[in-house]
KETOR-289172 format. One line per 3 residues: number of its first residue (from 1); their letters; for each residue x, y, z of N, C-alpha, C. Coordinates in steps of 0.2 Angstrom, whole numbers. Layout:
<guzas>
NUM = a = X:Y:Z:X:Y:Z:X:Y:Z; ...
</guzas>
This chain:
<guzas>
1 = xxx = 1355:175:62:1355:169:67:1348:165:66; 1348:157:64:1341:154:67:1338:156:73; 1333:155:70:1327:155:76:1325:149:78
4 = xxx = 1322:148:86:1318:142:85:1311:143:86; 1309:144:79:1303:144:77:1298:139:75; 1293:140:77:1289:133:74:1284:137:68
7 = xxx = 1283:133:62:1280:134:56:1276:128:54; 1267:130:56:1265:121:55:1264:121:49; 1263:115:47:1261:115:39:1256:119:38
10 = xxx = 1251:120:41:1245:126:36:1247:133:36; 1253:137:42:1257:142:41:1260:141:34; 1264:136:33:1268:136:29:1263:137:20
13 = xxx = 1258:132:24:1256:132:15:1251:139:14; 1247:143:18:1247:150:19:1252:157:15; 1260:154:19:1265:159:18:1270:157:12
16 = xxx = 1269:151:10:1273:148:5:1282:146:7; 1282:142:4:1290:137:7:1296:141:8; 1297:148:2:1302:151:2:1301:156:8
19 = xxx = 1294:159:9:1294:166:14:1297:160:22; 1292:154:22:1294:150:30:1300:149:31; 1305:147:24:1312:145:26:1316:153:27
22 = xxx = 1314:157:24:1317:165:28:1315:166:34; 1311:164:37:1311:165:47:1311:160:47; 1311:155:46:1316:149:50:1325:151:50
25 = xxx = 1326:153:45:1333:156:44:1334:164:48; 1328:166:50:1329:170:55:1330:178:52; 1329:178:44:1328:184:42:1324:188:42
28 = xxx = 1318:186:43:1311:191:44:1309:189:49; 1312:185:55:1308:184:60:1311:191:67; 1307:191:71:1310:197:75:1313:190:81
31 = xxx = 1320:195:86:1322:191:89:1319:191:95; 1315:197:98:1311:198:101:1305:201:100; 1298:199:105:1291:200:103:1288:199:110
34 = xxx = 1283:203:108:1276:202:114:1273:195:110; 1272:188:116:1269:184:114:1259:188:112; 1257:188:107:1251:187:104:1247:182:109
37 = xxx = 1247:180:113:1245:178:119:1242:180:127; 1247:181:129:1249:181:136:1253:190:136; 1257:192:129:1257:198:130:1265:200:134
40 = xxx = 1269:193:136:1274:197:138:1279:192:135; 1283:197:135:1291:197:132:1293:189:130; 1294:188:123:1298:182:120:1305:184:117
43 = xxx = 1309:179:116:1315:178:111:1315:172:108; 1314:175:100:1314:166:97:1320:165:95; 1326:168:99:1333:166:99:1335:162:104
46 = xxx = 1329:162:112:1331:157:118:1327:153:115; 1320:153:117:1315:148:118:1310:147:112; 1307:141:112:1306:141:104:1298:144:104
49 = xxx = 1296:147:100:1291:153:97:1287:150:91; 1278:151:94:1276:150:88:1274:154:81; 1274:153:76:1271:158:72:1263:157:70
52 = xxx = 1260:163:69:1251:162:72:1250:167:66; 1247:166:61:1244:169:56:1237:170:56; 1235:175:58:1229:176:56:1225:180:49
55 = xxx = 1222:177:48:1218:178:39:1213:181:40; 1211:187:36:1206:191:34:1204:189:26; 1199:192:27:1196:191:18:1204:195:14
58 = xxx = 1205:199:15:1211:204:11:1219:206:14; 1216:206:22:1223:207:23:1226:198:29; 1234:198:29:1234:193:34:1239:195:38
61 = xxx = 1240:195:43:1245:196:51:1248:191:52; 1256:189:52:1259:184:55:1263:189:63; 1259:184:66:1262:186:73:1266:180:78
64 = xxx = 1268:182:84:1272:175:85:1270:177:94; 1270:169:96:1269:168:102:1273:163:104; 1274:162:112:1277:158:114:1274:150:112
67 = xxx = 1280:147:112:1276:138:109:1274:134:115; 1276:139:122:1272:134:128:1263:138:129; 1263:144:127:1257:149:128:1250:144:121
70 = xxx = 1250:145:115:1248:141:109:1253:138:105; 1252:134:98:1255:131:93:1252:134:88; 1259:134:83:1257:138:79:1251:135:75
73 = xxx = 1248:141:73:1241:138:67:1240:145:64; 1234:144:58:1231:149:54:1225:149:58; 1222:156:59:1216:159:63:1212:163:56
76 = xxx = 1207:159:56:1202:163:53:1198:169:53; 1198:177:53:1195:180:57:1192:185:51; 1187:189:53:1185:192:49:1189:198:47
79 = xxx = 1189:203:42:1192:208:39:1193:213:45; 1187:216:47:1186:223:50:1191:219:59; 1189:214:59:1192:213:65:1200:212:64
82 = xxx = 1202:207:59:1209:209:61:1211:216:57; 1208:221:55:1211:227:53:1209:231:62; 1206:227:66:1203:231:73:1211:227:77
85 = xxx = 1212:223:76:1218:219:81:1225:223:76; 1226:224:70:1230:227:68:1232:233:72; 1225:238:72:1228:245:74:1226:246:82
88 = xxx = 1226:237:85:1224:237:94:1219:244:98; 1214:241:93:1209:247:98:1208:244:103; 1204:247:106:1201:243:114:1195:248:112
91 = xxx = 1191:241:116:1181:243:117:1178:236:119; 1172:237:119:1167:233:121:1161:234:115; 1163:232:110:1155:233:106:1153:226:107
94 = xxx = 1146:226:105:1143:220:105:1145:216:98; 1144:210:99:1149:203:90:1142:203:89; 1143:199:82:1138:197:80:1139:188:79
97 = xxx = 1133:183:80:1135:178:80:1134:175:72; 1138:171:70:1139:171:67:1134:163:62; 1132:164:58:1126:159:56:1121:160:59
100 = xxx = 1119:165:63:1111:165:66:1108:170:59; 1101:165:56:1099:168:50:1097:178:52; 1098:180:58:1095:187:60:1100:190:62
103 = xxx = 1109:188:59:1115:190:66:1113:195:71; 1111:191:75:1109:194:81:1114:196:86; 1114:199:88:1118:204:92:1119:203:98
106 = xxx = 1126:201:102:1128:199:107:1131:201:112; 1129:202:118:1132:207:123:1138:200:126; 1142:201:128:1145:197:132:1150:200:137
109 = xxx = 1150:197:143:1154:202:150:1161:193:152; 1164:198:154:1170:192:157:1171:195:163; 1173:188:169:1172:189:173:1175:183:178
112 = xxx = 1179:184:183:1181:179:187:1175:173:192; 1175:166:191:1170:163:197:1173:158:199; 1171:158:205:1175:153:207:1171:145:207
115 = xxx = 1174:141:208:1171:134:208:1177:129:209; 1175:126:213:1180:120:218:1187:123:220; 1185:129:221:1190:133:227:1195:137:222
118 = xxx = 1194:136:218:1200:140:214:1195:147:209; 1200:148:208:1194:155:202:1196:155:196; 1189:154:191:1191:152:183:1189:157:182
121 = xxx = 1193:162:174:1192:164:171:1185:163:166; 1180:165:165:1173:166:163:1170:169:158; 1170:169:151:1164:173:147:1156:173:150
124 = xxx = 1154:177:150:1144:175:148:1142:179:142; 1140:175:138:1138:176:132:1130:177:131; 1126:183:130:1118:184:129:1117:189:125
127 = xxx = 1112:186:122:1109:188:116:1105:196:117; 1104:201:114:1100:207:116:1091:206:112; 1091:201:109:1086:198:108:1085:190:106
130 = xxx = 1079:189:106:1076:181:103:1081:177:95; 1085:172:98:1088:169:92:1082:164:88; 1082:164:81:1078:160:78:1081:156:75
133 = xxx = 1078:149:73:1082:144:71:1081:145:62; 1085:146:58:1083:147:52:1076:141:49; 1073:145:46:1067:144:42:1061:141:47
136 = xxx = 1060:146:53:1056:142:60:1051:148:60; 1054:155:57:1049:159:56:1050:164:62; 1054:162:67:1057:165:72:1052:166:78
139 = xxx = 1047:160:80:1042:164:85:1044:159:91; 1049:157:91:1051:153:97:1060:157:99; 1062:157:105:1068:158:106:1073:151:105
142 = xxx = 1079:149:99:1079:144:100:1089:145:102; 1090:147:105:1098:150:106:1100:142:111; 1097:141:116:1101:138:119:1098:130:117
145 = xxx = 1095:129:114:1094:122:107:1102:122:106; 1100:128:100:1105:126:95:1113:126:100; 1114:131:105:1121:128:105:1121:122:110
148 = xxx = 1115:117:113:1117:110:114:1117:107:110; 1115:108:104:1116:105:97:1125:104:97; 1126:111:99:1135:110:97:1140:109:99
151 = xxx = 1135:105:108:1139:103:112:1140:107:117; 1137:112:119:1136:115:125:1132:111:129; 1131:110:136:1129:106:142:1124:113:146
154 = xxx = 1119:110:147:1114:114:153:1118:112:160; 1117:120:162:1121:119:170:1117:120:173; 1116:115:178:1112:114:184:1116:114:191
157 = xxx = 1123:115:191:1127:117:196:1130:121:197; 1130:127:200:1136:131:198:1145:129:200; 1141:124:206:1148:121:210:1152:117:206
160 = xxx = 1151:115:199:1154:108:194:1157:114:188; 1164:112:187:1166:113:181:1163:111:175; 1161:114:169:1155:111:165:1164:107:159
163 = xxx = 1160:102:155:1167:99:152:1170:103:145; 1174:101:144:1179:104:138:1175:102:132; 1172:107:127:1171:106:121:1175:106:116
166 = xxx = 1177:98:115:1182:97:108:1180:103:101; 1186:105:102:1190:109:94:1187:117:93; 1183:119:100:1183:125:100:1190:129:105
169 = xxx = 1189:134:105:1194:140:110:1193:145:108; 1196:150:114:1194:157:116:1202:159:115; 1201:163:110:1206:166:107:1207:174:110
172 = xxx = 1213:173:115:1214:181:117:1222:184:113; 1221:188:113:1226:188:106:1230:197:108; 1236:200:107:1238:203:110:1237:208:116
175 = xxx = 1235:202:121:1232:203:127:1225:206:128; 1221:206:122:1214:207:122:1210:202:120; 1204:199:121:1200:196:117:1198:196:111
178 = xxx = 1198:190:107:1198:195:99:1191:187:98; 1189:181:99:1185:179:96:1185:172:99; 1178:167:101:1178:160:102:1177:157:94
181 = xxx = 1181:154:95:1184:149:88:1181:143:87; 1177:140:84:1174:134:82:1178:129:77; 1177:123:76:1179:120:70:1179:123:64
184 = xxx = 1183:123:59:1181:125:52:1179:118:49; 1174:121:46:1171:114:41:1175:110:37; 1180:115:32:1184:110:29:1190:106:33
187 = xxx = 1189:104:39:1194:99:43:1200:102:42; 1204:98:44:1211:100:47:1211:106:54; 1217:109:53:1218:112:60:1214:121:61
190 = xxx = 1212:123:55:1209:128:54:1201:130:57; 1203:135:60:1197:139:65:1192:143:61; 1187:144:64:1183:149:61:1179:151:67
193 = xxx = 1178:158:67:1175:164:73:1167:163:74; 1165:160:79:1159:159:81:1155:165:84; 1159:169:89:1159:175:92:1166:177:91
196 = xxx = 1164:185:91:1171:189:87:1171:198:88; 1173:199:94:1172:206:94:1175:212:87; 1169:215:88:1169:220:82:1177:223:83
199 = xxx = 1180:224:90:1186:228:91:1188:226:99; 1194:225:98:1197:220:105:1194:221:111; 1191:216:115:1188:217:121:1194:219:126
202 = xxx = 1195:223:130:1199:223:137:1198:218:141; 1202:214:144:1202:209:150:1206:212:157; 1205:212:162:1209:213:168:1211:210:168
205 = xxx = 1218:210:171:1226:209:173:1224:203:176; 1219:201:181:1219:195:186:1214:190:180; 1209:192:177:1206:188:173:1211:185:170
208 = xxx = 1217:189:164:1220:187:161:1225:181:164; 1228:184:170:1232:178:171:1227:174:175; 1225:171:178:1219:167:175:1220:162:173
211 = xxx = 1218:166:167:1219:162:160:1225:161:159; 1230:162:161:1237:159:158:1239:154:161; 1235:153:169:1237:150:172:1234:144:173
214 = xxx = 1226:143:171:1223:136:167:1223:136:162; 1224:141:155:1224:138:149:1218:137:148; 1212:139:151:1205:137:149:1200:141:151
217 = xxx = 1195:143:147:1191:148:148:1184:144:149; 1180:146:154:1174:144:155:1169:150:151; 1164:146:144:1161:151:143:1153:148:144
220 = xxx = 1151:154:148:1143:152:149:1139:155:144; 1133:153:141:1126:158:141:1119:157:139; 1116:161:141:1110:163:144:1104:164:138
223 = xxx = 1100:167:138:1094:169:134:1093:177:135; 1092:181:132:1089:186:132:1086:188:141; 1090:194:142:1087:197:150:1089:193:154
226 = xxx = 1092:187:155:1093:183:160:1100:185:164; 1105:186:161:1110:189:165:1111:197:166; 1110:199:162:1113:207:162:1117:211:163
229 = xxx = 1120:216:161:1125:218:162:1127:218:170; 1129:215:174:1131:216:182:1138:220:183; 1139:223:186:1143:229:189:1148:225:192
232 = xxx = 1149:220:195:1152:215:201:1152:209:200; 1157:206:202:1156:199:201:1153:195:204; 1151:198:211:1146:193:215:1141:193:213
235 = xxx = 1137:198:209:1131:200:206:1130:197:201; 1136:196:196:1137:191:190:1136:183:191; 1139:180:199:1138:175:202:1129:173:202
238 = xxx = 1128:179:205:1120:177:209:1116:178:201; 1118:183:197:1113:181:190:1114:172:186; 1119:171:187:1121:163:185:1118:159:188
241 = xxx = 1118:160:194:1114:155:198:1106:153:198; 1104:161:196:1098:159:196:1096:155:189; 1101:160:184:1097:158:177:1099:149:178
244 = xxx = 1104:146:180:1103:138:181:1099:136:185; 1098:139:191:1093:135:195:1086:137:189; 1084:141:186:1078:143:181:1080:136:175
247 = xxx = 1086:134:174:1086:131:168:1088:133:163; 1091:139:164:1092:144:156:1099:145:154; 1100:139:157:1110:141:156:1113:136:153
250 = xxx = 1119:135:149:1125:133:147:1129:132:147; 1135:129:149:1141:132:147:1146:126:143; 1151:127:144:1158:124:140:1164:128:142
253 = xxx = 1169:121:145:1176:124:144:1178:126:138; 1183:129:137:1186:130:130:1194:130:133; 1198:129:130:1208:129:129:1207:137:127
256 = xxx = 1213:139:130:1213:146:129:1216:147:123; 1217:142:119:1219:143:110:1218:137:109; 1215:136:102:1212:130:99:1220:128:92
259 = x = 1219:121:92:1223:119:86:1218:120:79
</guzas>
């Protein structure tokens, strides 16, 4: 039986014309699935489903989500990570950033805050040491330069929603966090992993839906020592607060999936 499947053109030219027209045709597609998303129950026999490829250096995963949760696209990710989302471990390691000449090592906590009365779903993103700006010799910290170079905003309010950064997203992917997504250089709709846990971060059930429910992740971050691991979310609140009243903070919306 057809499926109502959605195949964008960069799936398609990934998977080749003959494999798309076979799960368009409904032969290799499954008629039910956990959306790759959100994590619950699809039929891409009722409702229409997208298909979401993500790419390794060697291996590649065609998975499929609901077409109201994301659209279909190709997901950049690195090797070891999607062999980590393949065999769905759960942890907390620290990623590494990606283009910092030192890959510097990054802790990152999630975390519910509220702002103008409702509660967003939260990354904080910091460094376990000094980032350097390639060929600067590393004797300055220069991490939160470089990400308002890419469009991150200094937060001097906690009370203000910080704006949406065009063409990135927080990718949570069989109900774990697997990576923020930045533009890929050669244009079109393809992603590339800015931050990207070694092995699927765990989210709580209320974070998550959260996120299902604005479709948008606020992600903060800080300089080295300034947040710290926090036990609580109040105590996560009050580290944020200071480091913007100090000046040491950043943040960006992000779409909880990027095209």
């Amino acid at each position: 039986m057809p499926r109502m499947l959605d195949v964008s053109e960069d799936v398609r030219a990934e998977i080749g014309d003959e494999e798309a027209e076979r799960l368009l045709a409904g032969e290799n597609a499954p008629g039910s699935y956990d959306c790759t998303s959100c994590r619950t129950p699809g039929d891409s026999e009722q409702e229409r489903t997208s298909t979401v490829l993500f790419v390794g250096e060697e291996t590649a995963v065609l998975a499929f989500a609901h077409a109201s949760c994301i659209p279909s696209q190709v997901v950049q990710v690195a090797e070891e990570q999607l062999q980590g989302a393949v065999r769905s471990i759960t942890g907390e390691d620290p990623a590494a950033v990606g283009g910092s000449p030192e890959q510097a090592v990054l802790g990152i906590t999630s975390g519910l805050v509220l702002i103008e009365g409702d509660l967003h779903p939260a990354l904080v993103v910091e460094p376990t040491g000094p980032i350097a700006r390639a060929g600067s010799g590393g004797s300055t910290d220069e991490f939160l330069p470089l990400l308002i170079e890419q469009g991150f905003v200094p937060v001097t309010d906690m009370a203000r929603l910080p704006a949406v950064l065009p063409g990135w997203s927080v990718l949570l992917a069989m109900g774990q966090l697997h990576a923020v997504l930045q533009p890929g250089t050669g244009g079109g709709s393809s992603s590339v992993s800015w931050w990207q846990a070694h092995q699927p971060l765990q989210v709580t059930e209320g974070w998550r839906a959260a996120a299902n429910k604005s479709q948008r992740v606020l992600v903060f971050a800080a300089p080295v020592g300034m947040i710290g691991q926090q036990p609580r979310e109040d105590l996560l609140r009050d580290a944020l607060e200071k480091a913007a009243a100090d000046g040491r903070l950043v943040a960006a919306a992000m779409p909880l999936a990027g095209t």
